[in-house]
C-alpha positions as CSV (number, residue, x, y, z in Angstrom):
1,X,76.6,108.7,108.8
2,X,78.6,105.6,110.0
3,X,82.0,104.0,108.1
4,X,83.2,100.7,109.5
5,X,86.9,99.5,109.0
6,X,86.9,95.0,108.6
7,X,90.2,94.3,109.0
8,X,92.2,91.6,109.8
9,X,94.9,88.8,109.5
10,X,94.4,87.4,105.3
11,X,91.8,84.3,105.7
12,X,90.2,85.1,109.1
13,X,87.0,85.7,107.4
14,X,86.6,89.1,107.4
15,X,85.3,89.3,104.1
16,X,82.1,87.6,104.8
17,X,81.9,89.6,108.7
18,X,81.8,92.8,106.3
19,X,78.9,91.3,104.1
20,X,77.2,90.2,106.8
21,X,77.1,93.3,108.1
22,X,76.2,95.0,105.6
23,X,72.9,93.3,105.2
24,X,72.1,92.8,108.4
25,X,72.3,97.1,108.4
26,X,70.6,96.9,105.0
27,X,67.5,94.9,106.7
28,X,67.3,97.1,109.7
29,X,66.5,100.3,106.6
30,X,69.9,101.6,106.1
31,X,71.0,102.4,102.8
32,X,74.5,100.6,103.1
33,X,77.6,100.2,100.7
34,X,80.0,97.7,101.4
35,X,83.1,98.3,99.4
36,X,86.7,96.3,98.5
37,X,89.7,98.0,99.3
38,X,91.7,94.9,99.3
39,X,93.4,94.6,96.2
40,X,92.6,90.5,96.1
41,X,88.9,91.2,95.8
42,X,86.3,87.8,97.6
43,X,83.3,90.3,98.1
44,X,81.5,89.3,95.0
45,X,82.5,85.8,96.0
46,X,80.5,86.1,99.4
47,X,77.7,87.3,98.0
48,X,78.0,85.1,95.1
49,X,77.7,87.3,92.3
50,X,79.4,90.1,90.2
51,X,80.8,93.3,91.2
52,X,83.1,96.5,89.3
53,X,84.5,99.7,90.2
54,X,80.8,101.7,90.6
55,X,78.4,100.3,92.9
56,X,76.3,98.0,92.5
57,X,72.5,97.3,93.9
58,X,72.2,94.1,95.4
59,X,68.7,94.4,96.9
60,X,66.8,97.3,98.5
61,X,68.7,99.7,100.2
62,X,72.2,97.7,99.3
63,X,74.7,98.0,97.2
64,X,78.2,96.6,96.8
65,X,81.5,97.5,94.6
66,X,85.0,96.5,94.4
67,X,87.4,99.5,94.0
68,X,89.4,98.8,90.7
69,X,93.0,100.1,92.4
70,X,95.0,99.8,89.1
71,X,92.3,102.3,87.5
72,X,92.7,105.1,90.8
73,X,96.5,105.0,90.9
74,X,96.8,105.5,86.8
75,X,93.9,108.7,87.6
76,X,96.2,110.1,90.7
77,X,100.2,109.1,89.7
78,X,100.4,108.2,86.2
79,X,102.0,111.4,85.4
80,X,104.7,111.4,88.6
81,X,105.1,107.5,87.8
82,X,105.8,108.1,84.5
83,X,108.6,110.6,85.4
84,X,110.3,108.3,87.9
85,X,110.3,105.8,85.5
86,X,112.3,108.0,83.1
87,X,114.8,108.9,86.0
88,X,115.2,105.0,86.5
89,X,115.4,104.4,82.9
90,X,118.4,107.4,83.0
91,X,120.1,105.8,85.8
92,X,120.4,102.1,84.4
93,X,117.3,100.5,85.8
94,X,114.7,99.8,83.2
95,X,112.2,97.5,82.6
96,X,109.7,96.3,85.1
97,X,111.8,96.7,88.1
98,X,111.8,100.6,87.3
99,X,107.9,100.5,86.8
100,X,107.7,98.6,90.5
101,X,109.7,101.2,92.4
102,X,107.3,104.0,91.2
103,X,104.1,103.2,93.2
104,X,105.0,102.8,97.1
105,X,103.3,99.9,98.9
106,X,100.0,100.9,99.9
107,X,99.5,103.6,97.6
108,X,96.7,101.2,96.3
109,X,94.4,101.1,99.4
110,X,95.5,104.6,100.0
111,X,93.6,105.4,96.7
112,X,90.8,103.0,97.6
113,X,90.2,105.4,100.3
114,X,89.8,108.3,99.1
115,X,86.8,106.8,97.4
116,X,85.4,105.9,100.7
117,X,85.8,109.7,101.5
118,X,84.1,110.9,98.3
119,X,81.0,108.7,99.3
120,X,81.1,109.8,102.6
121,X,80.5,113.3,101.3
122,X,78.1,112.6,98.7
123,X,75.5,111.6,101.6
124,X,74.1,108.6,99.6
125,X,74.5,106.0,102.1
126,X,73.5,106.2,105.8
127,X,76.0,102.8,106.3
128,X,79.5,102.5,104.2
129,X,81.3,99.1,105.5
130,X,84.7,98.9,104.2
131,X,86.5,95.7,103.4
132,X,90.4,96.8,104.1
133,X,93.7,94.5,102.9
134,X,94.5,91.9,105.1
135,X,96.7,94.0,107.7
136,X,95.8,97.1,109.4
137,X,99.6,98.5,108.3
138,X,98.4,100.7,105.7
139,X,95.7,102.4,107.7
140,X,99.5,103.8,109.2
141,X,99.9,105.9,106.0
142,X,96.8,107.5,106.5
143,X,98.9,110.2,107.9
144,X,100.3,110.9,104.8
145,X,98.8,114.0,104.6
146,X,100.0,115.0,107.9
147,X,103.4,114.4,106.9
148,X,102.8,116.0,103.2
149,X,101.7,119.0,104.5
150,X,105.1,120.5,105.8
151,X,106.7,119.6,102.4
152,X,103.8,120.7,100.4
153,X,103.8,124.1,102.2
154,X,107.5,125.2,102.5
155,X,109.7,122.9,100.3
156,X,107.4,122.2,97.3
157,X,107.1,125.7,95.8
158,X,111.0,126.2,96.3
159,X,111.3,122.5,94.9
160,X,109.3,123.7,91.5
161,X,110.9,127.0,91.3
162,X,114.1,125.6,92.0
163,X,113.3,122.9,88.9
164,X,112.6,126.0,86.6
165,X,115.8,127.7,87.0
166,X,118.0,124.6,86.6
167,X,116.0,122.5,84.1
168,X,117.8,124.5,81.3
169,X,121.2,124.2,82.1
170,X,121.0,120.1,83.3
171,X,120.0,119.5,80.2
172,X,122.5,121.5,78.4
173,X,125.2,119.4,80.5
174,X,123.7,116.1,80.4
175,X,120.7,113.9,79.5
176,X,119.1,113.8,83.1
177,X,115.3,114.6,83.1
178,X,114.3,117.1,85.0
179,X,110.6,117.4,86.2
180,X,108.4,119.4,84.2
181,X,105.2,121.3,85.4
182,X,103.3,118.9,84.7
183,X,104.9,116.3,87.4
184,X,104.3,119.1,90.1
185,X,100.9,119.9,89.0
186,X,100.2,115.6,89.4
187,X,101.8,115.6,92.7
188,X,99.8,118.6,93.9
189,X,96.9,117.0,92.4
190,X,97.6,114.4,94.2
191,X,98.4,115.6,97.6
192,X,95.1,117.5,97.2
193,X,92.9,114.3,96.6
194,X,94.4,112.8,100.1
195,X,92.8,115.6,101.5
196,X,90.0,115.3,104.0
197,X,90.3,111.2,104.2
198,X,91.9,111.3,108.0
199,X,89.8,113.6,109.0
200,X,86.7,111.2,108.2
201,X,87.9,108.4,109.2
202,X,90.1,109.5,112.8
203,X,86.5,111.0,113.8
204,X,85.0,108.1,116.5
205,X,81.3,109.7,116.1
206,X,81.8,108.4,112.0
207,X,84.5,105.8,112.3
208,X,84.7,102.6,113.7
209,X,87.5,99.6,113.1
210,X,86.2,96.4,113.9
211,X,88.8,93.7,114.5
212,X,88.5,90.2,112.9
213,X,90.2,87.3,114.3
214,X,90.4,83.6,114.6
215,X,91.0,81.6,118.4
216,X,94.4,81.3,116.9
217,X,97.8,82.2,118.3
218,X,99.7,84.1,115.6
219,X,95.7,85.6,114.4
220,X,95.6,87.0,117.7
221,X,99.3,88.3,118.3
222,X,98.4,90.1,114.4
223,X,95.1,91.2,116.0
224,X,96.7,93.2,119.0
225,X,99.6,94.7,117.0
226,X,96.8,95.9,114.7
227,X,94.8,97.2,117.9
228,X,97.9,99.2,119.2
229,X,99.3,100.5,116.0
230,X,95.1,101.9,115.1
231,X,95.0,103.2,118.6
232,X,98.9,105.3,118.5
233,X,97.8,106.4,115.1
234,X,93.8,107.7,116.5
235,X,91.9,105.2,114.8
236,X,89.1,104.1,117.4
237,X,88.3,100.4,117.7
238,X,84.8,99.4,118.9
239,X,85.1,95.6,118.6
240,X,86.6,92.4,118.3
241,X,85.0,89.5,116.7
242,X,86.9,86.0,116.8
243,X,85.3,84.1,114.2
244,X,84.8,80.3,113.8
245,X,85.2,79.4,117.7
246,X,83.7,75.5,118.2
247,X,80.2,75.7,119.2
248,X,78.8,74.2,122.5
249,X,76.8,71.5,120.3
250,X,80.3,70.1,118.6
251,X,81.3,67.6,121.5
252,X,83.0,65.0,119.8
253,X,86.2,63.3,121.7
254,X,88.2,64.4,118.3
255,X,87.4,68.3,118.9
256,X,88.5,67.7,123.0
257,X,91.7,69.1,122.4
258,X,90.9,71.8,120.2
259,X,88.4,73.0,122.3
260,X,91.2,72.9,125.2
261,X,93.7,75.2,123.1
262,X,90.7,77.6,122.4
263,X,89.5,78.3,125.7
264,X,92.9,79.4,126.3
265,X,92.8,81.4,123.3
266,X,90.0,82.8,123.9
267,X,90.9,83.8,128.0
268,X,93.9,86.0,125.9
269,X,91.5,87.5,123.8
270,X,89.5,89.0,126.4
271,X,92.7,90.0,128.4
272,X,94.4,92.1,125.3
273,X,91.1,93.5,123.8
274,X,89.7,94.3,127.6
275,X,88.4,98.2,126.5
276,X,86.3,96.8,123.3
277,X,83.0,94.8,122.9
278,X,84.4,91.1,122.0
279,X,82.0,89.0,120.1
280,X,82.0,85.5,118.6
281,X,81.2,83.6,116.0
282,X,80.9,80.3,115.9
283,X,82.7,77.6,112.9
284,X,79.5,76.9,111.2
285,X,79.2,73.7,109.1
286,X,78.9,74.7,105.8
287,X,80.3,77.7,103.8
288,X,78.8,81.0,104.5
289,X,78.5,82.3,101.2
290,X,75.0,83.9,99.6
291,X,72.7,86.7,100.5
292,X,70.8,84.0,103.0
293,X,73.8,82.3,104.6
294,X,75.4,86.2,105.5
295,X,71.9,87.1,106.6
296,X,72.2,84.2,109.2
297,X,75.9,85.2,110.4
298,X,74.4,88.8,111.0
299,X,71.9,87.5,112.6
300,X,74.3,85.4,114.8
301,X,76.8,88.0,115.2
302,X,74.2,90.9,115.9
303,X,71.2,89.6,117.1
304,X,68.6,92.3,117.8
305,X,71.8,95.0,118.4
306,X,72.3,98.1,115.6
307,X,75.2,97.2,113.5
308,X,76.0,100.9,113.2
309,X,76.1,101.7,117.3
310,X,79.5,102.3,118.8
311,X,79.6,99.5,120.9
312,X,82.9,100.5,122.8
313,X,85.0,103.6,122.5
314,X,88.2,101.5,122.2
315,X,90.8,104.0,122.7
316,X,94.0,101.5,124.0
317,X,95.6,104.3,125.1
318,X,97.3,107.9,123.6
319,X,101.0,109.3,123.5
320,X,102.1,112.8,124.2
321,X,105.9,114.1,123.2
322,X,107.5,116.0,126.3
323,X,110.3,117.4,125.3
324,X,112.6,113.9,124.3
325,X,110.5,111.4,126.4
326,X,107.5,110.2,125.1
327,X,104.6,109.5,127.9
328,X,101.8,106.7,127.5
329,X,98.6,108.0,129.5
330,X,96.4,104.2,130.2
331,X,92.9,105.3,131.4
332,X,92.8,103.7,135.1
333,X,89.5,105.0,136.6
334,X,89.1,104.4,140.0
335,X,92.4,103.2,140.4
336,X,94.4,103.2,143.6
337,X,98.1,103.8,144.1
338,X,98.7,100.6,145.7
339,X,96.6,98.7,143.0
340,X,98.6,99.7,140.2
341,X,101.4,97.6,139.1
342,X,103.7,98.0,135.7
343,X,105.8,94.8,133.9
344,X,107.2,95.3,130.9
345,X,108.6,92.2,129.2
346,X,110.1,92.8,125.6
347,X,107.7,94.9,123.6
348,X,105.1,93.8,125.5
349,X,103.5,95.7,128.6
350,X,101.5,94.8,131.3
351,X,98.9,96.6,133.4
352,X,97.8,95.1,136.4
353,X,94.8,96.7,138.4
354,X,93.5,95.0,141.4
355,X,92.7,91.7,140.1
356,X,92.4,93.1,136.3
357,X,95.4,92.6,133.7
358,X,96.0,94.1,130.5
359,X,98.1,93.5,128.3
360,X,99.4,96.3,125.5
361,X,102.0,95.6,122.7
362,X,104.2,98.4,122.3
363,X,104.5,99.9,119.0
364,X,108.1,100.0,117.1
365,X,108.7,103.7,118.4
366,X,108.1,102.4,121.7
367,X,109.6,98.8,122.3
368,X,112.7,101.0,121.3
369,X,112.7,103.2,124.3
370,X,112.8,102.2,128.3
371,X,110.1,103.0,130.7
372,X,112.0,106.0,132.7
373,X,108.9,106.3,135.4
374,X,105.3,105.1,135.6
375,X,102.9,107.6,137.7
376,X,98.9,107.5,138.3
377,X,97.7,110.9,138.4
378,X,93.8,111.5,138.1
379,X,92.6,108.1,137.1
380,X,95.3,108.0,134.3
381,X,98.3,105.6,134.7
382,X,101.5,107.9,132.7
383,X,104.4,105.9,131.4
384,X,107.6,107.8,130.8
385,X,109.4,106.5,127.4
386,X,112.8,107.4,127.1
387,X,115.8,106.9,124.5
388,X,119.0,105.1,126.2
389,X,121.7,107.0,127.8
């Protein structure tokens, strides 16, 4: 059983690298979904054809469906959404704002995910390709549950008896709603439905995120705080595909320059992605849209390679807490002392190993703190993170 993450910058193309994929697995005999998280569905405009909230079959062993967000977020928080609304309404804030405040950004993909779990477990599909927002930020509350869990077990029960006991007196003294049972039971069932999804999709021999970009400055600069933010939180990337690079054959005088600016773009590509596959795609001449035309761009992008292999194990790097400092440990094999060297230049660091450089943008828990000490030990470079005196 394989899942595979397409994400990426909004209009990069991963919509059509997901369906492309999907039927390129689907032609090698997989039985493959490819699913919408994004709440802006363009799957059923790829493929050119008509898609709802339950899969749908496409051809032989394919199948597609575009997660209705609205419907999973009424099934999992209409009852705690309703509540807060009241509280806003009680407090002076009514209306739409009030209905706004009550379901947190991301809560939609969030939702959308824990439909990719319950296919996962069903054991339906050999192949489930997942067509996520256009950022890589919410994959971040995938530990949710992780942070749940500590409220759930010791503050929630006091929280609901603590709601019994005072619920008859607040509203003898004012007309302040209080959270029935019902609220906790919809928040429980809630944190129970979140249950299992990081598990899945943390796990490198099931999960893979696949990075789509174009040769584009700000794409890429997206791209790489993507890469570090999937990689702090244990999300394993195995590639990087820069889509809609000009092909060898365009060699007009117009497309000189362009092709200039690419090559560059394309040297910083394989300098920040250095511990994934990278492949390309080219900037084909027509729209890409149609069961035929995605065939081709799997074709392109695959060739005679397994969609569903791990093609790197794309692990940037992994942080450990000792006692206040926080330490970055960089696989270095091989590496000598006197080949190592550490720059850091705003929330940017650099790597150099012999006549290798890498390049690693720091997370926002990171670019905070200063680099204390830097030491190899074992083939593993360890940068010290500390707050300022």
């Amino acid at each position: 059983m394989r899942v595979l993450l397409i994400t990426g910058k909004g209009g990069v193309g991963k919509t059509t690298v997901s369906a492309a994929t999907a039927v390129h697995a689907a032609d090698r005999g997989y039985r493959t979904l490819v699913m919408s998280t994004d709440p802006a569905h363009s799957l059923g405009d790829a493929f050119q054809l008509d898609f709802g909230d339950h899969p749908t079959a496409i051809q032989d062993r394919l199948a597609a469906q575009q997660i209705n967000s609205q419907q999973r977020i009424e099934e999992s928080w209409g009852e705690v959404r309703d509540a807060l609304t009241e509280f806003f309404d009680w407090s002076g804030l009514k209306g739409i704002e009030a209905e706004e405040l009550t379901v947190f950004p991301g809560m939609d993909e969030i939702f959308s995910l824990v439909t990719v779990r319950d296919h996962v477990r069903s054991g339906e599909y050999d192949l489930i390709v997942v067509d996520c927002a256009p950022t890589a930020e919410t994959l971040r509350l995938l530990s949710l549950p992780d942070v749940l869990a500590w409220y759930m077990e010791k503050m929630f029960p006091i929280g609901r008896r603590v709601a019994k006991v005072v619920r008859p007196v607040i509203t003898k003294v004012t007309s302040m709603p209080v959270a029935d049972d019902k609220v906790f039971e919809a928040v429980s069932r809630f944190y129970d439905r979140l249950d299992g999804i990081r598990e899945i999709l943390s796990d490198p021999d099931i999960t893979s995120a696949r990075l789509v970009m174009n040769p584009e400055k700000m794409v890429i600069a997206e791209a790489r705080r993507t890469y570090t933010y999937l990689g702090l939180f244990g999300y394993m990337v195995d590639a990087a595909i820069v889509n809609r690079v000009l092909p060898a054959a365009v060699d007009d005088s117009y497309f000189a320059r362009w092709r200039e600016i690419q090559k560059g773009h394309l040297a910083a590509v394989e300098e920040g992605f250095a511990d994934v596959a990278i492949q390309h795609l080219r900037l084909f001449d027509e729209e890409m849209v149609g069961i035929e035309r995605l065939r081709q761009v799997g074709l392109e992008l695959f060739g005679d390679s397994d969609p569903t292999d791990r093609f790197s194990d794309g692990r940037p790097f992994r942080v450990e807490d000792v006692g206040d400092d926080v330490v970055m440990i960089v696989a270095v094999p091989l590496a000598e002392r006197g080949d190592v060297d550490l720059m850091r230049h705003g929330n940017e660091l650099v790597i150099t190993v012999g006549p290798y450089r890498r390049s690693i943008i720091l997370p926002d828990s990171l670019s905070r703190r200063h680099v204390r000490r830097a030491q190899l030990v074992e083939g593993e470079l360890r940068i010290t993170f500390g707050l300022e005196p």
